[in-house]
PDB file of N, CA, C and O in Angstrom:
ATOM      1  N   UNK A   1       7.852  20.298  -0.359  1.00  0.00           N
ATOM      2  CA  UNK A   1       7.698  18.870  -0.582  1.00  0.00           C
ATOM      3  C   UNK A   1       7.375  18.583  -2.041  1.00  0.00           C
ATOM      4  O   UNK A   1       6.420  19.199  -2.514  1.00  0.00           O
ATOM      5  N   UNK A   2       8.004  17.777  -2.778  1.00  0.00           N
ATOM      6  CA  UNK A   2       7.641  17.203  -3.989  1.00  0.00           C
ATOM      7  C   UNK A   2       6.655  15.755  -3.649  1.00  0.00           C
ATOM      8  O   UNK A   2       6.767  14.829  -2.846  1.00  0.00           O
ATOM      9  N   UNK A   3       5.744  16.085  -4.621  1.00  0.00           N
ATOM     10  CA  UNK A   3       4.981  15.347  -5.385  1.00  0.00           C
ATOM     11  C   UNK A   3       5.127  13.557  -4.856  1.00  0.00           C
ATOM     12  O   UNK A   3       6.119  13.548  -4.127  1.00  0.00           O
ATOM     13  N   UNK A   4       4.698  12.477  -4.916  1.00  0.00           N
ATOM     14  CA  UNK A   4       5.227  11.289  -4.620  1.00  0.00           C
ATOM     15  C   UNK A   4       5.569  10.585  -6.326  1.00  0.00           C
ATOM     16  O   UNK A   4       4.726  10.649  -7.222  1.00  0.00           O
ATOM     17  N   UNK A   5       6.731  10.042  -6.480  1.00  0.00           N
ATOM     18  CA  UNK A   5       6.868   9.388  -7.533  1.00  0.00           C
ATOM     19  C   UNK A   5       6.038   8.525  -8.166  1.00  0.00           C
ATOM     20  O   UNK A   5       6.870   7.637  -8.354  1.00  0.00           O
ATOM     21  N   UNK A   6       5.221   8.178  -8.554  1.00  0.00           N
ATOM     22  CA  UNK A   6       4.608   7.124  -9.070  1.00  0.00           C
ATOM     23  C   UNK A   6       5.201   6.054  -9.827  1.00  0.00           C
ATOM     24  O   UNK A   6       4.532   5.055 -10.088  1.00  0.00           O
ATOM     25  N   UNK A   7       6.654   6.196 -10.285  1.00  0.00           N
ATOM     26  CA  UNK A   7       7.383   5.420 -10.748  1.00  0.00           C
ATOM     27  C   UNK A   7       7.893   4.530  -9.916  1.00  0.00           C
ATOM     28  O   UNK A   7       8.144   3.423 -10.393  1.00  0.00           O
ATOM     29  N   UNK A   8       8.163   4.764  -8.537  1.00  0.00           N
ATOM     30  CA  UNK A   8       8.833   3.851  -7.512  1.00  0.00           C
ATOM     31  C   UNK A   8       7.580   3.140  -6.394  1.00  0.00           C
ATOM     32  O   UNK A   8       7.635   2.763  -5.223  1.00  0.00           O
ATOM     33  N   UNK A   9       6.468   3.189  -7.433  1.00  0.00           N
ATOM     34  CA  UNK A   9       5.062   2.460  -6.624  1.00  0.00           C
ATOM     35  C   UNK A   9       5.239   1.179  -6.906  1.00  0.00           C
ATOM     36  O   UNK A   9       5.786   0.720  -7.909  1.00  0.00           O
ATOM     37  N   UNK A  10       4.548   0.328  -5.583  1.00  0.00           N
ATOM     38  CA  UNK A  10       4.610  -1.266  -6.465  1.00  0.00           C
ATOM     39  C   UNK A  10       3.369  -1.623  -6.428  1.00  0.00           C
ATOM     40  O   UNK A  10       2.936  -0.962  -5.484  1.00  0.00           O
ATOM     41  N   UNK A  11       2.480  -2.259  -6.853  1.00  0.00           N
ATOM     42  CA  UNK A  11       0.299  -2.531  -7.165  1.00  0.00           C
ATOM     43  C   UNK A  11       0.871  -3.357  -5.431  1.00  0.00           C
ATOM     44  O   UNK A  11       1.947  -3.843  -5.085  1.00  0.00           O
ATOM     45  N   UNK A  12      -0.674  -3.147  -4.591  1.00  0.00           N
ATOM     46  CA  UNK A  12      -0.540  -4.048  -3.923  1.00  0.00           C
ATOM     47  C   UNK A  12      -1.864  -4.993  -3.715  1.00  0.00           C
ATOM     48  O   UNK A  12      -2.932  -4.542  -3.303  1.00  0.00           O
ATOM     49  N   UNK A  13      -1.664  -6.249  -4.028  1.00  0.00           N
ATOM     50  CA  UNK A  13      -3.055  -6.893  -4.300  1.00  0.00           C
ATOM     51  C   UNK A  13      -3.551  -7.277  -2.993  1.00  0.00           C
ATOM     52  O   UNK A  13      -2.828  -7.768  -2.126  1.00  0.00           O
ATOM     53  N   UNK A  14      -5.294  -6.959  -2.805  1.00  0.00           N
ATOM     54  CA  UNK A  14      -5.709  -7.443  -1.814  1.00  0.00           C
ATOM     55  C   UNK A  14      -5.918  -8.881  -2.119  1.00  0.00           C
ATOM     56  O   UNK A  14      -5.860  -9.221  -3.301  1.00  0.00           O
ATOM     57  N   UNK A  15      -6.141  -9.719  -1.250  1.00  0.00           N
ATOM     58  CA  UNK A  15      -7.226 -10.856  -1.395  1.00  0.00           C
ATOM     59  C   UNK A  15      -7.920 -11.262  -0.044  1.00  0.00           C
ATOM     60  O   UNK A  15      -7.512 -11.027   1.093  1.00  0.00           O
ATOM     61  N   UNK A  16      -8.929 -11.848  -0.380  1.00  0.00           N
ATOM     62  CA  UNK A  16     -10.498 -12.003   0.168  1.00  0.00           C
ATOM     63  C   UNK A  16     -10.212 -13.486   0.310  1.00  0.00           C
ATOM     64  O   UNK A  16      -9.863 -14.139  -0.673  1.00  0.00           O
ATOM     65  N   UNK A  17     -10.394 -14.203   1.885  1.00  0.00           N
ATOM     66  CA  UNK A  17     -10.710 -15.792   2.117  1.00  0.00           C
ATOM     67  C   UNK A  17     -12.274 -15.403   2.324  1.00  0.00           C
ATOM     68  O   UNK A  17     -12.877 -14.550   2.975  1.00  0.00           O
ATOM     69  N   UNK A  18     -12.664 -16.574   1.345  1.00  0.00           N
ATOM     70  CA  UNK A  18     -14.127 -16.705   1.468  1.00  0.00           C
ATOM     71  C   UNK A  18     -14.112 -18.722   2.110  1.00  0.00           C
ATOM     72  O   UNK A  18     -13.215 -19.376   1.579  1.00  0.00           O
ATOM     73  N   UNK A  19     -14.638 -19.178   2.695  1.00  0.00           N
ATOM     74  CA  UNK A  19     -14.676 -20.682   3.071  1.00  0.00           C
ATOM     75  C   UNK A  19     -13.497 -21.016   2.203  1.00  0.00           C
ATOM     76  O   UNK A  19     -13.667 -21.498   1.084  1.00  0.00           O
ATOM     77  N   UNK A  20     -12.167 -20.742   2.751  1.00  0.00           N
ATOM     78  CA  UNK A  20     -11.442 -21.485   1.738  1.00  0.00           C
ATOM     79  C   UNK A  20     -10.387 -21.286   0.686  1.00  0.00           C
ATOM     80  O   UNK A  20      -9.265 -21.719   0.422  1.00  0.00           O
ATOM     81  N   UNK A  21     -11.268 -20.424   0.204  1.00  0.00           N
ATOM     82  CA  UNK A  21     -10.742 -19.794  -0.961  1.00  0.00           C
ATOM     83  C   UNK A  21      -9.862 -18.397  -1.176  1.00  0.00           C
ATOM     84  O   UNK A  21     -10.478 -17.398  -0.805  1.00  0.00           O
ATOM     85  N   UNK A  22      -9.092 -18.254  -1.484  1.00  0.00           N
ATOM     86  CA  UNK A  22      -8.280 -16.991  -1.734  1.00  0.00           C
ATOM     87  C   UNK A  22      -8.186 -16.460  -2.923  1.00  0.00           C
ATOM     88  O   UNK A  22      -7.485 -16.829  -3.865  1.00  0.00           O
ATOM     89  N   UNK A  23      -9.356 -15.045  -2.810  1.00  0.00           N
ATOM     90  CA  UNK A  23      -9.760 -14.027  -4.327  1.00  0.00           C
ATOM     91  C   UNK A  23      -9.087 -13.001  -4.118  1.00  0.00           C
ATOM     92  O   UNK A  23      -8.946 -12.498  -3.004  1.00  0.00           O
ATOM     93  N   UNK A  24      -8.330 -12.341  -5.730  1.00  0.00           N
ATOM     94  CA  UNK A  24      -7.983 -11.000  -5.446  1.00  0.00           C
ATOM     95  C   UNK A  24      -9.338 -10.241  -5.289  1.00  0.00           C
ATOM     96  O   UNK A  24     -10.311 -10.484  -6.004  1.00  0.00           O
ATOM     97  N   UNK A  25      -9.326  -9.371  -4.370  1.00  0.00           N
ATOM     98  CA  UNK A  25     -10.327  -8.180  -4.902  1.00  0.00           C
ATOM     99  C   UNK A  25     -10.477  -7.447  -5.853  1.00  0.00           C
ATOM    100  O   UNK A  25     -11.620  -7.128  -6.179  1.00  0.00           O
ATOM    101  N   UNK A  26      -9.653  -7.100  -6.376  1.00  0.00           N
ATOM    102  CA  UNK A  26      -9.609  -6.530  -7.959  1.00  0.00           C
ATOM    103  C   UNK A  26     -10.244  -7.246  -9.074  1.00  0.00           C
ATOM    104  O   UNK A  26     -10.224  -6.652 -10.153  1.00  0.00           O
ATOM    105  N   UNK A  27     -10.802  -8.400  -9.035  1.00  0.00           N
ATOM    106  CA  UNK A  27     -11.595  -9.243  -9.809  1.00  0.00           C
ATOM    107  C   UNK A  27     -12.812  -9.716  -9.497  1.00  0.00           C
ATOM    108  O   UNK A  27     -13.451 -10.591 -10.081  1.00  0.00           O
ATOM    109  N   UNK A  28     -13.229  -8.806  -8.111  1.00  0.00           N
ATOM    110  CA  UNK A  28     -14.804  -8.569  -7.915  1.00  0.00           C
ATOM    111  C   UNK A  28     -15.505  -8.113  -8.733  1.00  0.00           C
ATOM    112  O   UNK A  28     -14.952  -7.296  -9.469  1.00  0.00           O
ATOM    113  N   UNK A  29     -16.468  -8.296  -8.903  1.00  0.00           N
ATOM    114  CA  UNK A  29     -18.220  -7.919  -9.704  1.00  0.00           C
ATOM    115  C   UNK A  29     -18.307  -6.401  -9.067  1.00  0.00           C
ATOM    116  O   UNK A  29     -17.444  -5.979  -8.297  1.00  0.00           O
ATOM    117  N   UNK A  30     -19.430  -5.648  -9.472  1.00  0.00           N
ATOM    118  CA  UNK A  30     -20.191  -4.501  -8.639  1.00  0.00           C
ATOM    119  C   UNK A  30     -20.665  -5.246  -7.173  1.00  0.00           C
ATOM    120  O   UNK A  30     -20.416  -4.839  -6.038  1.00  0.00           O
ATOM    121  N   UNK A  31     -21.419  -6.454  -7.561  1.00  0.00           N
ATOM    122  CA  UNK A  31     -22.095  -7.358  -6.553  1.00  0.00           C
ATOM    123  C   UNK A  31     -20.841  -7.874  -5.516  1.00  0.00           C
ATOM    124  O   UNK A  31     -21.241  -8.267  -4.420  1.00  0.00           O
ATOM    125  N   UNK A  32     -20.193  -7.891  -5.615  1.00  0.00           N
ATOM    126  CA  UNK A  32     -19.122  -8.758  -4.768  1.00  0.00           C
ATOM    127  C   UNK A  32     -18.612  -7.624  -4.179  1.00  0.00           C
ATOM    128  O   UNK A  32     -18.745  -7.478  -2.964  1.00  0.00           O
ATOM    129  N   UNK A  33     -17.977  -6.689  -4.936  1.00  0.00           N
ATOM    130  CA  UNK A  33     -17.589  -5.689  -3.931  1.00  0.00           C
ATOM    131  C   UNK A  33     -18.206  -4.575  -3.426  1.00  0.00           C
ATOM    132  O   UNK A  33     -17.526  -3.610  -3.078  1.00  0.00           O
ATOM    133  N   UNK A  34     -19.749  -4.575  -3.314  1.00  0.00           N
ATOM    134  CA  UNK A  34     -20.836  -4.222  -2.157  1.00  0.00           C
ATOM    135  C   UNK A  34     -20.824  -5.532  -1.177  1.00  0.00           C
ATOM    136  O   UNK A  34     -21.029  -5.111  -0.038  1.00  0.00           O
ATOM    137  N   UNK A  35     -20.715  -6.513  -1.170  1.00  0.00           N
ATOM    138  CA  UNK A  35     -21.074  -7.348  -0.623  1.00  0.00           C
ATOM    139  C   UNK A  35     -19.808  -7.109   0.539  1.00  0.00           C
ATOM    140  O   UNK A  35     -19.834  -7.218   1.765  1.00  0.00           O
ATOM    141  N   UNK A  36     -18.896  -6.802  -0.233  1.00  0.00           N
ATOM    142  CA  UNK A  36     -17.654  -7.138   0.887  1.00  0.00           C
ATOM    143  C   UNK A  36     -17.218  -5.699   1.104  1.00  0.00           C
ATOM    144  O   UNK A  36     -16.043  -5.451   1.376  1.00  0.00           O
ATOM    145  N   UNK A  37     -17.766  -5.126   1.036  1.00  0.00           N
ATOM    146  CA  UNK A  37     -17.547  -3.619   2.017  1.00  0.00           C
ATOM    147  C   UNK A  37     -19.187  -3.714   2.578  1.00  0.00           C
ATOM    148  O   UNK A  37     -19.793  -2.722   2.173  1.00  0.00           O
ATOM    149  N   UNK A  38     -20.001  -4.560   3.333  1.00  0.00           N
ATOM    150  CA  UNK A  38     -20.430  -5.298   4.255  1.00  0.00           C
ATOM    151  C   UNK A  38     -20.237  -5.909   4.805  1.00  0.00           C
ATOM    152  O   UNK A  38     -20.971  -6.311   5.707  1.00  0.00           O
ATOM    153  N   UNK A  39     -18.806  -6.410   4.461  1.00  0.00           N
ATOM    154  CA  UNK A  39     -18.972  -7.641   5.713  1.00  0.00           C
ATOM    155  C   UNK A  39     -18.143  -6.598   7.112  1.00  0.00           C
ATOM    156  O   UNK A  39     -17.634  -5.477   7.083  1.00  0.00           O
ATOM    157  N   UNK A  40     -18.349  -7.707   8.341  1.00  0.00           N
ATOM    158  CA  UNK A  40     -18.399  -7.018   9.413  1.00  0.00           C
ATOM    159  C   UNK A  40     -16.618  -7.969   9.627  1.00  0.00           C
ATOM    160  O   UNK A  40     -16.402  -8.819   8.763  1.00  0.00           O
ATOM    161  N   UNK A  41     -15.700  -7.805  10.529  1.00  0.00           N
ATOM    162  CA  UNK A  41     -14.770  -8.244  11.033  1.00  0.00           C
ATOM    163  C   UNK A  41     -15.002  -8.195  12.454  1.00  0.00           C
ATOM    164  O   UNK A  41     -15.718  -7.342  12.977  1.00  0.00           O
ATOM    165  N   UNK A  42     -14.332  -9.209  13.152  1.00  0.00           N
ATOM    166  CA  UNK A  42     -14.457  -9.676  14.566  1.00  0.00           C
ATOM    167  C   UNK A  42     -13.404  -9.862  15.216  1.00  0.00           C
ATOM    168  O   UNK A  42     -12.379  -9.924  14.536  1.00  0.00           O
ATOM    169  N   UNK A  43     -13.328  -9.946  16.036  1.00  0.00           N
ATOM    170  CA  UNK A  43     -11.879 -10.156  16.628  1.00  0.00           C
ATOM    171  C   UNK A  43     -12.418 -11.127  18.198  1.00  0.00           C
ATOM    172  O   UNK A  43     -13.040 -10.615  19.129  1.00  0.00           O
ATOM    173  N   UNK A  44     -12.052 -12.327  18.140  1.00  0.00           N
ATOM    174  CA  UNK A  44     -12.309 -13.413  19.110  1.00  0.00           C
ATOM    175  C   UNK A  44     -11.045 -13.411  20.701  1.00  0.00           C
ATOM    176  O   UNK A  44      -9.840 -13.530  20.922  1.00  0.00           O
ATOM    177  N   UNK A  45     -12.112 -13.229  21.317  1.00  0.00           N
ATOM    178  CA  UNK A  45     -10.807 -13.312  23.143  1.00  0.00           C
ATOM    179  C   UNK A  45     -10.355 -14.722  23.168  1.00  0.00           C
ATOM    180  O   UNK A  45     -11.006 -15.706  23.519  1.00  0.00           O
ATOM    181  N   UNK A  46      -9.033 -14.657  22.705  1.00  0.00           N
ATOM    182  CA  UNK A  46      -8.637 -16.094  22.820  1.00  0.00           C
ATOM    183  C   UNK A  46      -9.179 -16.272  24.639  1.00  0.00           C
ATOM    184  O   UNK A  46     -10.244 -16.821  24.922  1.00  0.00           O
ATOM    185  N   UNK A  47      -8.212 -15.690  25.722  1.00  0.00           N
ATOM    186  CA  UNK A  47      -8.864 -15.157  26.832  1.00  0.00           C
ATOM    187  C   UNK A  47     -10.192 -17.013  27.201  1.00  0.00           C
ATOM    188  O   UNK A  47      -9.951 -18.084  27.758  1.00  0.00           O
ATOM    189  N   UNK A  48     -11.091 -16.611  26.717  1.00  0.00           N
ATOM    190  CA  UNK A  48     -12.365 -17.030  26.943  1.00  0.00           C
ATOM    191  C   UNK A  48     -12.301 -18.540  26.444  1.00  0.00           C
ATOM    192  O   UNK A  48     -12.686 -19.391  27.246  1.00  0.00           O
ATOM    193  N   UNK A  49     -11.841 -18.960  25.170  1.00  0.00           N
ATOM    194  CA  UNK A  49     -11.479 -20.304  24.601  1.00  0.00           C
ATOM    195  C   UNK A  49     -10.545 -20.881  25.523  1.00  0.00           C
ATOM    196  O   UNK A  49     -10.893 -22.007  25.878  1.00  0.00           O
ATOM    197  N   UNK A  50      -9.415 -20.454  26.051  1.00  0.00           N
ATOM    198  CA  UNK A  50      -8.584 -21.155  26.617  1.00  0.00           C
ATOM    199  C   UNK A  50      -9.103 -21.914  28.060  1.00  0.00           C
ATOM    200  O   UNK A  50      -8.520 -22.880  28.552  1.00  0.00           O
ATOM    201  N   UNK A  51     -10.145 -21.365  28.548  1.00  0.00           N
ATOM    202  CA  UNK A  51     -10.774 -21.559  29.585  1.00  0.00           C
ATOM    203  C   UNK A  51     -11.187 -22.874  29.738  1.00  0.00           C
ATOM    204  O   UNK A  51     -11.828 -23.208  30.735  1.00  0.00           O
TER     205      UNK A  51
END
């Protein structure tokens, strides 16, 4: 197996909704990105709302 090209890579930008807003992550602080490798994700039972 050879190596992976790095020439045929493309950047892929995250971004972060905060209330609203849409941040790349790559333009986090130290503070911001501790903060957000804390946050927790959820996943809601539609299931239960539809009720």
């Amino acid at each position: 197996m050879s190596p992976i090209q790095t020439n045929k890579r493309t950047e892929c930008i995250i971004y972060s909704r905060v209330v609203g807003w849409l941040t790349p992550t790559k333009c986090y602080n130290k503070g911001k990105v501790a903060e957000y490798n804390d946050r927790k994700t959820y996943k809601i039972n539609t299931n239960k709302i539809n009720e």
